[in-house]
N, C-alpha and C positions, 0 to 999 in steps of 0.2 A: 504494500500500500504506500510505504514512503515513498518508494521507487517511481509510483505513477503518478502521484505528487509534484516529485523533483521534477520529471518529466515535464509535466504539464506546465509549470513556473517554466521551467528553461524554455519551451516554446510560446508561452506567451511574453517572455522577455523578449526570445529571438524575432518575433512577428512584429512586436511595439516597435522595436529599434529600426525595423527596416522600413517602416511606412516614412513617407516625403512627410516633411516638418508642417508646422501648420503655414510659417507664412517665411517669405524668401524675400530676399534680399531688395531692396530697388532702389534705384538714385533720387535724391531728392528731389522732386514737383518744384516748379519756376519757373521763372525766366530762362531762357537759355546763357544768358551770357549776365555775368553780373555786373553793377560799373566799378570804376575804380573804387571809389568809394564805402561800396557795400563789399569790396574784397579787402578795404582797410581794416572794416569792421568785423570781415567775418577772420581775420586775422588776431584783430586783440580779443574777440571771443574764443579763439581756438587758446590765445595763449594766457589767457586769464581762467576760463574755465576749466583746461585739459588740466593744467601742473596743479588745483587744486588738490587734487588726487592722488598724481603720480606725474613724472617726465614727461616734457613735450616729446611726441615720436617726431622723428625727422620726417617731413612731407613726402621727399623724393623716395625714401625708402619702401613703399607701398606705389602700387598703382592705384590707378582710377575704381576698380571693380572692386578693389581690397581695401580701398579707402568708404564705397560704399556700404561693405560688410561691417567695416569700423565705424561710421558715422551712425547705422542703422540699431548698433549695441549701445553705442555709449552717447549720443544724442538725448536721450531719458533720461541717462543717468544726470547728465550734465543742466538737465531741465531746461534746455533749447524750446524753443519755438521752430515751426515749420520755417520761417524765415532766416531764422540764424542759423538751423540746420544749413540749411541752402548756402548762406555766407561760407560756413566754416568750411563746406563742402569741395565749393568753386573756388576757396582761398588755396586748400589744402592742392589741388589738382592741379591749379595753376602756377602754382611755385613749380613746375617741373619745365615748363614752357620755355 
């Protein structure tokens, strides 16, 4: 009886872990292109709210796709608005340019 137990725990472990997550990744909603300005902004938001926490990460060392994985985890935390999401977003991307 343990046996069919373990069993069944291990495959409903193994089943939960392989289903697609509930929600994926996406680039922040905006404008396409931000102006000077709000990349100033989304600059002293990146380096005012990031190091709260912990080091600024250097921009260029992540791409674009992997800067949207990082913006879409720690944007919440940092209690961003949809708007400064976006700044820090197009700041962080643009330092590579």
């Amino acid at each position: 009886m343990k046996k069919l137990i373990a069993a069944a725990s291990f495959t409903a472990i193994l089943v939960a872990s392989c289903t697609p997550k509930a929600s994926t990744p996406v680039a922040p909603t905006g404008s396409a292109v931000s102006t000077a300005e709000q990349l100033a902004q989304g600059k002293t938001i990146f380096e005012n709210s990031c190091k709260r926490c912990h080091g600024l990460p250097d921009p260029t060392a992540y791409t674009s796709v992997q800067w949207v994985g990082i913006m879409n985890s720690m944007a919440p935390k940092a209690k961003l608005t949809d708007e400064q999401h976006q700044w820090v977003y197009d700041y962080v991307v643009s330092v590579k340019k």
